[in-house]
C-alpha positions in Angstrom: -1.4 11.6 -29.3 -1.5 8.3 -28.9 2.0 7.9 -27.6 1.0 10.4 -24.6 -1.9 8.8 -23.8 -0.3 5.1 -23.7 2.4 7.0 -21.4 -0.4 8.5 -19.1 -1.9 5.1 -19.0 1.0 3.3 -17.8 2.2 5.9 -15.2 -1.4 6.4 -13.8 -1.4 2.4 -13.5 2.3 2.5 -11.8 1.6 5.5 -9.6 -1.8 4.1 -8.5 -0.9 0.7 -7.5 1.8 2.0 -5.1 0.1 5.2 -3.9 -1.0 3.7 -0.7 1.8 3.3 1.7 1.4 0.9 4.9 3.9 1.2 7.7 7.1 0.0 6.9 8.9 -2.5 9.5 11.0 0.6 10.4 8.0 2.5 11.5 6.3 -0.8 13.3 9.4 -1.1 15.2 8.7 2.5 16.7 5.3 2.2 17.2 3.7 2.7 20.7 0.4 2.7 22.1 -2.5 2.6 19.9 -0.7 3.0 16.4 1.8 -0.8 17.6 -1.6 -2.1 19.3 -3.2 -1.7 15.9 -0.5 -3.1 14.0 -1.1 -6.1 15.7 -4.5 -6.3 16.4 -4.8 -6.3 19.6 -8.7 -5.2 20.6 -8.4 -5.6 24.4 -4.8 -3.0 24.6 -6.9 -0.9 22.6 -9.7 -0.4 24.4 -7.3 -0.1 27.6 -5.2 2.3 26.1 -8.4 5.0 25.4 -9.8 4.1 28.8 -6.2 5.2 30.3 -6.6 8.9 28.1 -4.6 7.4 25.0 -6.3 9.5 22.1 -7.9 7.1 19.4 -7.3 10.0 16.6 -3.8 10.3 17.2 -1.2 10.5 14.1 2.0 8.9 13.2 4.4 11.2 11.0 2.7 9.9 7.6 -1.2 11.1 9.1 -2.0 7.8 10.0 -3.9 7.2 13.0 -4.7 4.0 14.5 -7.7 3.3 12.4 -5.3 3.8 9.2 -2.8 1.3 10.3 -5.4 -1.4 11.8 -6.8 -1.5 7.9 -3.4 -1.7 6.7 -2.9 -4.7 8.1 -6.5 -6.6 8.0 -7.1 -5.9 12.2 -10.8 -6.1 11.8 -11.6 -6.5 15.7 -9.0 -3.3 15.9 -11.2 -1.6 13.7 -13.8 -2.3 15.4 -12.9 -1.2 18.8 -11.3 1.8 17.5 -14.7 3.2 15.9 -16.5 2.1 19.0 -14.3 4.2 21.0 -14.5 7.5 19.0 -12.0 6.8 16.4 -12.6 9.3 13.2 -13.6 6.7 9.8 -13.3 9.9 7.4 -9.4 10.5 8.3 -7.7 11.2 5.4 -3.3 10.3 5.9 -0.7 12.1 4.0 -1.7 10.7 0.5 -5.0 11.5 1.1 -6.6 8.0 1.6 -9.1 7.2 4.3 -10.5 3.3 5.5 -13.0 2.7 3.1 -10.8 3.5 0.1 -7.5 1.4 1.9 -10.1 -1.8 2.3 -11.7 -1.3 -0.8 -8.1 -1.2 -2.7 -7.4 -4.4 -0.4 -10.2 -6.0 -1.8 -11.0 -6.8 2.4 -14.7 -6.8 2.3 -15.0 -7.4 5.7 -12.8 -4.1 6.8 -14.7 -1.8 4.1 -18.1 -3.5 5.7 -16.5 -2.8 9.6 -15.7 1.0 7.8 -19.2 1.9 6.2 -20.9 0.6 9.3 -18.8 2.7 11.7 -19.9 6.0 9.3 -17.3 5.9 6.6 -18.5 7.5 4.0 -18.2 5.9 0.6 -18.6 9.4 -1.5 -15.4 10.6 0.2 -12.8 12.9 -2.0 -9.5 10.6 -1.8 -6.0 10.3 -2.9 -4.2 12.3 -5.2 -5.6 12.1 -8.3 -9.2 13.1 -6.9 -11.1 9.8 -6.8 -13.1 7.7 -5.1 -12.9 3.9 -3.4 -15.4 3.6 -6.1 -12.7 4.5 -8.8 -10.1 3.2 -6.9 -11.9 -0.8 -7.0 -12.9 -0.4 -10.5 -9.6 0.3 -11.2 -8.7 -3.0 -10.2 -11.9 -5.0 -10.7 -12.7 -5.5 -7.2 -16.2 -6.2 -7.9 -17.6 -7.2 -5.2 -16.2 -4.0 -3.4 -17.9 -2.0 -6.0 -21.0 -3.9 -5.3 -20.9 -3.0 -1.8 -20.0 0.9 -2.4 -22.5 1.5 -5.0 -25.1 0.2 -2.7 -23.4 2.4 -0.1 -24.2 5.3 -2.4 -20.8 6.0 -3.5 -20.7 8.8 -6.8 -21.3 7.0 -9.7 -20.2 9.6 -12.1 -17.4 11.4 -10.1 -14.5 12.4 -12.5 -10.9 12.5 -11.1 -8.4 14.5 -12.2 -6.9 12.3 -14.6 -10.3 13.0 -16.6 -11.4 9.1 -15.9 -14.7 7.7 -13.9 -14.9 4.5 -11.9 -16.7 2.9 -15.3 -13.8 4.5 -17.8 -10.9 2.9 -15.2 -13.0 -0.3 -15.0 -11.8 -0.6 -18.7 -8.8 1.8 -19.6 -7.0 0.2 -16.7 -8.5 -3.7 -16.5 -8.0 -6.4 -18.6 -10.9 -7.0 -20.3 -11.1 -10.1 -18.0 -14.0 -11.5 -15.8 -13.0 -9.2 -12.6 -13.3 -5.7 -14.8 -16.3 -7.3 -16.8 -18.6 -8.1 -13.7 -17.3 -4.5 -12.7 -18.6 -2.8 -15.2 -21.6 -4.6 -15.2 -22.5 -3.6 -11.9 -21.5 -0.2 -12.3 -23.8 0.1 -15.6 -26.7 -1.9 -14.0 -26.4 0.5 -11.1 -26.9 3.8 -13.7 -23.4 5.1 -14.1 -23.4 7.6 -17.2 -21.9 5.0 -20.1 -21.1 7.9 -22.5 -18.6 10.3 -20.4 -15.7 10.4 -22.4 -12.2 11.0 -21.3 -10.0 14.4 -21.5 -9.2 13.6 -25.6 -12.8 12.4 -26.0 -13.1 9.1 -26.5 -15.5 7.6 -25.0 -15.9 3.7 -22.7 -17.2 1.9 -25.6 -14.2 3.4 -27.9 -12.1 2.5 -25.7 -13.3 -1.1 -24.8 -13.7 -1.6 -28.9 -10.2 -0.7 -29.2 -8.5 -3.1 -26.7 -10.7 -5.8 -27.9 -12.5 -6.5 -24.9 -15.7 -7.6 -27.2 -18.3 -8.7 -23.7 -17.2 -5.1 -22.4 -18.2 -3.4 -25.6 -21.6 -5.3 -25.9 -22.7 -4.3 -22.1 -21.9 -0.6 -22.8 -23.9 -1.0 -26.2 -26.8 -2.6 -25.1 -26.6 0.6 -21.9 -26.9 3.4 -24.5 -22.9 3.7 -25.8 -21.8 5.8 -28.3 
């Protein structure tokens, strides 16, 4: 048992961290229109292109609109003009991953602000394993991020498919460190459910006990852990 579950660990942590895929040079060297003014950043073309008919929801072969690639690369006037001019912020691309969750992975405040202004929604169904951004910046102790999508009333308590909240990544997939500590933290102070257990049962403060992260363990005890 435990061998499976230290193998299901380190593929989840493999598979997540490159399960968002940003345009490649090959595919920016093709690019026209709104998807290359994007990639650069270009506001003004952008706003030209839509005014000439250009279609701001328009997708490349991976899904990806505009909007996709401009948070891919950080564009945050793009983004802006793009949701100004009727550009969709839910768009999910091939893997399944819309703006809010591609800004929160980045850790780019500023685009996941730009996103959940423009009506991205933070409780959003994403990626392939059936998370959240909220899961998805716990995972990697974006805490700031997690600040800014629990107050954007992201689902505390969503489970993805891999039987894991954001508060069970925070600690099953951190490093015990300040980054994943502060996560929790926030995710606890904000009410998330301290005692649901994983798909063999063992619950965040198990867990955290068992990898030695000691501040982790006393946060979830002093919440109510079992």
């Amino acid at each position: 048992m435990k061998s499976a579950l230290a193998c299901l660990l380190f593929l989840a942590t493999c598979v997540a961290v490159q399960a968002q895929t940003a345009p490649s040079q090959a595919e920016l060297r093709i690019y026209a229109g709104l998807h290359d003014a994007a990639a650069r950043g270009d506001a003004a073309e952008i706003e030209q292109l839509i005014k000439d008919g250009e279609r701001p929801n328009l997708q490349d072969s991976r899904s990806r609109t505009p909007l996709h690639v401009a948070a891919f690369f950080k564009r945050h006037d793009a983004a802006r003009v793009l949701l100004k001019l009727g550009a969709n912020p839910n768009a999910l691309e091939i893997d399944r991953y819309d703006i809010v969750t591609i800004a929160s992975v980045a850790n780019d405040l500023e685009m996941l602000k730009i996103a959940i202004e423009g009506g991205g929604s933070a409780r959003n169904i994403t990626s392939r394993y059936d998370g959240t951004a909220l899961i998805a910046a716990a995972h990697l102790g974006h805490a700031e991020v997690v600040k800014m999508l629990i107050a954007a009333k992201a689902p505390l308590n969503h489970v993805n498919n891999l039987g894991w909240t954001a508060l069970m990544e925070s600690i099953v997939l951190g490093n015990g460190g300040k980054n994943h500590t502060d996560t929790l933290k926030a995710l606890v102070e904000a009410g998330a459910d301290v005692n649901i257990a994983d798909k063999q049962g063992t619950t965040p403060l198990q867990h955290a006990r068992r990898r030695g992260y000691v501040e982790m363990a006393r946060v979830l005890e002093q919440a109510g852990g079992r």
